[in-house]
C-alpha positions in Angstrom: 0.0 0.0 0.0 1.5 3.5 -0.8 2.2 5.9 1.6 -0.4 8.1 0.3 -3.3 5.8 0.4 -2.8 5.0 3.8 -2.7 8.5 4.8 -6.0 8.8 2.5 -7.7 6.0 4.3 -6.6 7.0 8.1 -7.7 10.4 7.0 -11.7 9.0 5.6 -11.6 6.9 9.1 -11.0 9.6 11.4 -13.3 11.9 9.7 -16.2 9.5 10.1 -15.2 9.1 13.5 -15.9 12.5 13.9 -19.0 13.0 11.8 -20.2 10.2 14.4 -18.9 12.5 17.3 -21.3 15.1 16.0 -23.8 13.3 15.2 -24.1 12.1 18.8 -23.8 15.5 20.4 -26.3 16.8 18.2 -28.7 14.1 19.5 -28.1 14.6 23.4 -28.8 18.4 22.3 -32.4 17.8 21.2 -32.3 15.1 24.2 -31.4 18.2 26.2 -33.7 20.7 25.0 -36.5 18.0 24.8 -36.0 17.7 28.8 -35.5 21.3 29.3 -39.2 21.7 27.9 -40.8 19.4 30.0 -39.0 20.8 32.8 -40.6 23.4 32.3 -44.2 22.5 31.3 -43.9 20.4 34.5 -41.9 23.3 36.8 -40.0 20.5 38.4 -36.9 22.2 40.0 -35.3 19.0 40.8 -35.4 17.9 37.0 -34.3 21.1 36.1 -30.6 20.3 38.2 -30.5 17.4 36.4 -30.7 18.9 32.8 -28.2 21.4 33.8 -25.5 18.6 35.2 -26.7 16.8 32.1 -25.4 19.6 29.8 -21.9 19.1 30.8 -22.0 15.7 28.8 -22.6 17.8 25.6 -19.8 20.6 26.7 -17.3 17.5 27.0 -17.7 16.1 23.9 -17.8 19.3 21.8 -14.1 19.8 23.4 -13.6 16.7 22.6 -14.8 17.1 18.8 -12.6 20.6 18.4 -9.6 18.9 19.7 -10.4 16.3 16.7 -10.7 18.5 14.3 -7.3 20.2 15.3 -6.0 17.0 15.4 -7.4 16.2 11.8 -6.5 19.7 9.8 -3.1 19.4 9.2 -4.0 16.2 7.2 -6.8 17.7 5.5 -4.6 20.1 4.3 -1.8 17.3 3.7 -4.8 15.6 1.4 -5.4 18.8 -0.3 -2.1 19.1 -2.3 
C-alpha cells in the first residue's frame, strides 16, 4: 500500500469518526432541549438540576470534537495538495 493511500484512508476513518462524534452531540442536544421543555411544562426544579449537570456531557464532547478537528486539519490540508 503506498504511503499516500494509507494516509488517504486514516484520514476518511478519522473523519467518520468524527462526523459520528457530531452526530451524537447533536442528539443529546435535542435530548437536552427535549428535557428542558418538559421541565418546564412540568416546573419540576429537581429535573431542572439534572438537565443542567446533564449539559456538561454535551460541553465534554464538543471539546472533545474541536480537539479532533485540530488533530485532523493538518492532514486535511496534507490531502489537499
Amino acid at each position: 500500500m503506498k504511503t499516500q493511500d494509507h494516509i488517504n484512508k486514516n484520514f476518511d476513518s478519522e473523519l467518520d469518526r468524527l462526523y459520528d462524534e457530531i452526530n451524537q452531540m447533536g442528539e443529546l442536544a435535542i435530548s437536552q432541549l427535549n428535557s428542558a421543555i418538559d421541565v418546564l411544562n412540568r416546573r419540576d426544579s429537581n429535573a431542572a438540576a439534572r438537565v443542567v449537570v446533564n449539559d456538561e456531557a454535551i460541553d465534554a464532547l464538543e471539546n472533545e470534537i474541536s480537539m479532533d478537528v485540530l488533530k485532523l486539519a493538518p492532514n486535511a490540508a496534507l490531502r489537499i495538495s
